[in-house]
N, C-alpha and C positions, 0 to 999 in steps of 0.2 A: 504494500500500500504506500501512495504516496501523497504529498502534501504542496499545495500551492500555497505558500503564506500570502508574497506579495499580493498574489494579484487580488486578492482578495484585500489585502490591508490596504490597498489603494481605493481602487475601484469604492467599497464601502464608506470612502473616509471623505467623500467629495460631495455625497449622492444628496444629502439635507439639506445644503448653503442653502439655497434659495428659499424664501418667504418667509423666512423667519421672524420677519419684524413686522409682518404683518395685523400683529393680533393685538399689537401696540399704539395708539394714537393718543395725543394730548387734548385734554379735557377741558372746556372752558373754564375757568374760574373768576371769582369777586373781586378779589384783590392779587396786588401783583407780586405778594408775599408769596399766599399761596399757590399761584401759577408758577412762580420761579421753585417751587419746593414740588410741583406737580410735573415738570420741567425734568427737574433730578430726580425723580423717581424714573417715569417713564426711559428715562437714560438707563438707570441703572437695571430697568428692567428687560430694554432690550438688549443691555450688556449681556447681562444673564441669559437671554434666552439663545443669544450666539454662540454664548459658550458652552451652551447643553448642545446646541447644532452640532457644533464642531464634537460635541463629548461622543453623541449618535453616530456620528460619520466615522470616525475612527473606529469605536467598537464594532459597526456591522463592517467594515472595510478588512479585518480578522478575521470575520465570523472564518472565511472559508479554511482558514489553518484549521479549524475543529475538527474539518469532517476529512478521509481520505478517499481522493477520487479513485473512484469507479469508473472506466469507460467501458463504451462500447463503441470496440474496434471496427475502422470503416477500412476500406484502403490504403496503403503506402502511397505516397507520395513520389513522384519520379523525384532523383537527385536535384537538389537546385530548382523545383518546381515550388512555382510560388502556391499559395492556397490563400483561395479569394472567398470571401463570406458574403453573402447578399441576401436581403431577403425574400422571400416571395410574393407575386403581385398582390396575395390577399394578407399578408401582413400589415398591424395596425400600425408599427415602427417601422420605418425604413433610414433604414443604416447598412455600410460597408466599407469594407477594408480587406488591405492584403500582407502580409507574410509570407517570407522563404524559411522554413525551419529548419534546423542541422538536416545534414542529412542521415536517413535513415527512421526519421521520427514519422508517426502515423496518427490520425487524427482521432478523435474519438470525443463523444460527446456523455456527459455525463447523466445517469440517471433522473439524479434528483438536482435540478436547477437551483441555484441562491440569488441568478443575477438575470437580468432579460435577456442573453444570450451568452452562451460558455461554449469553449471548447478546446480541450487540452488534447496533446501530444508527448508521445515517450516513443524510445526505443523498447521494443519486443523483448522481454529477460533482459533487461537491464532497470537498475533500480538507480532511484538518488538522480536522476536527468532528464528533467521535464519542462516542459512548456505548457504555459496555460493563457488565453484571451478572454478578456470580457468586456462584458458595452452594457452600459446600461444609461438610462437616459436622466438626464440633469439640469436645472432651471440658469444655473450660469452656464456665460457663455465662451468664459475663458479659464484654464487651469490656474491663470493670474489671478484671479477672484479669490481663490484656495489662499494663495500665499506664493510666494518665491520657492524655489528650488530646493534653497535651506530649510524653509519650514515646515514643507510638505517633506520632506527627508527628515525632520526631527521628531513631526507626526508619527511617523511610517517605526520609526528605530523605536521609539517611545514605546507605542502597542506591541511591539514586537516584544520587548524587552520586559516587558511586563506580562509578558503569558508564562505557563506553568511550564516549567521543563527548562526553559532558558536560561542561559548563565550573561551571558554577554552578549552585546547587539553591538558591532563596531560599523562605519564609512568605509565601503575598499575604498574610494573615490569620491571627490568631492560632485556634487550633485549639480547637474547642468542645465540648462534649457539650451535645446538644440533648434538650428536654423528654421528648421519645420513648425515651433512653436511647442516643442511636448518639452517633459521633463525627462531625464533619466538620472536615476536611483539603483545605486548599486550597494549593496551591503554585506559583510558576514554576520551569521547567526550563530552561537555557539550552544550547546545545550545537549539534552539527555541523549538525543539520537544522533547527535553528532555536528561537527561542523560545519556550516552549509551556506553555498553562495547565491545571493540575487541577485537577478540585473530586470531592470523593472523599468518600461517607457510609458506616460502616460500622456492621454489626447484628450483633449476636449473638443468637439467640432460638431455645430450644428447641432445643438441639442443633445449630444450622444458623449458618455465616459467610456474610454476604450484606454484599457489599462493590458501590457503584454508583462510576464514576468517567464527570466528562463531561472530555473533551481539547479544547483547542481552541488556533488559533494567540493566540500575544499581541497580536500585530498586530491583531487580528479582533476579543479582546472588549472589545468596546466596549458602553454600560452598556445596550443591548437586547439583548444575546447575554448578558451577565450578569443579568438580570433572568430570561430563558427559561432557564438551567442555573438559576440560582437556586429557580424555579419545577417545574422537574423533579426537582431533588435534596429539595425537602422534601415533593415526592409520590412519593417510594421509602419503602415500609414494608415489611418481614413481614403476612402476612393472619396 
């Protein structure tokens, strides 16, 4: 069994921003004592309420380390064949993207869904080296909305480091926004089942969070297994 932390700790950590302050509005008042004290409340109320947002988003953006995917295996993939996701004319969301995964990796989709569209890849008898995509749809309309680079990376290491089994959450990499407008987040995991790599791209575009993350043990990547994630993470776009 295997586990996608990232993409899940992304993907869920984004998906609330929007409307939060909506349940909030300033009240008329008599005097301007209490209008400037009805003023600071409402502030500090929608302070609080962003900060449960942001509390929400994190924790279901984990949920999916809980569970260990199950797929159900479709096809190989030819070497260097991209895998394009679209969806069908009678779908209510329409969203799409592509990926070239290592090669050798096969797609498969997961039983029991968490996100509005998943779908992970591994190698066949091989454990600890996985890929996984999600998209789910979201009211902001920029990753910038979220935070910077660093924040969403301190986000991400935070949850991470605070689940049960872990010892240490470290940066391989300082955290980037690349030309295309996503973020990439790369990190070590250190913990009960060992110690493990992420490299994690996320999009925002058009309404849709599309978050890639590849896993792999530490032990394993060595600079040809980081050349091929390298190579797979900067052919994940939005179509």
């Amino acid at each position: 069994m295997m586990s996608l932390r990232s993409t899940a700790l992304v993907a869920c950590s984004i998906i609330v921003m929007a409307g939060r302050a909506e349940a909030f509005h300033l009240q008329p008042s008599t005097s301007s004592s209490s209008s400037l004290r009805g003023m600071e409340q409402n502030a500090q109320q929608l302070e609080a309420t962003e900060y449960l947002s942001r509390r929400k988003i994190i924790g279901q953006l984990s949920s999916l380390a809980l569970f260990p995917i199950m797929t159900v295996s479709t096809p190989a993939l030819a070497s260097n064949e991209a895998f394009v996701r679209t969806p069908s004319p009678n779908d209510k969301f329409k969203f799409s993207y592509t990926v070239t995964p290592p090669p050798a990796f096969e797609p498969g989709n997961k039983p029991l869904k968490t996100h509005l569209d998943e779908i992970n890849f591994s190698i066949p008898d091989v454990r600890g080296y996985t890929l996984g995509v999600t998209v789910d749809p979201v009211r902001i309309s920029s990753i910038k909305d979220f935070g910077t680079p660093e924040e969403v990376a301190a986000r991400v290491v935070t949850a991470e480091v605070n689940r049960d089994g872990v010892f240490e959450v470290t940066l391989a990499k300082d955290p980037v926004e690349d030309s295309a407008g996503c973020y990439d987040i790369e990190y070590i995991s250190d913990g009960k089942r060992g110690k493990k790599r992420f490299a994690t791209r996320i999009y925002i575009k058009d309404g849709f969070l599309y978050v890639l993350t590849v896993q792999s043990k530490e032990a394993e990547f060595d600079e040809a297994r980081e050349k091929e994630v390298q190579a797979c993470i900067k052919s994940f776009r939005p179509l």
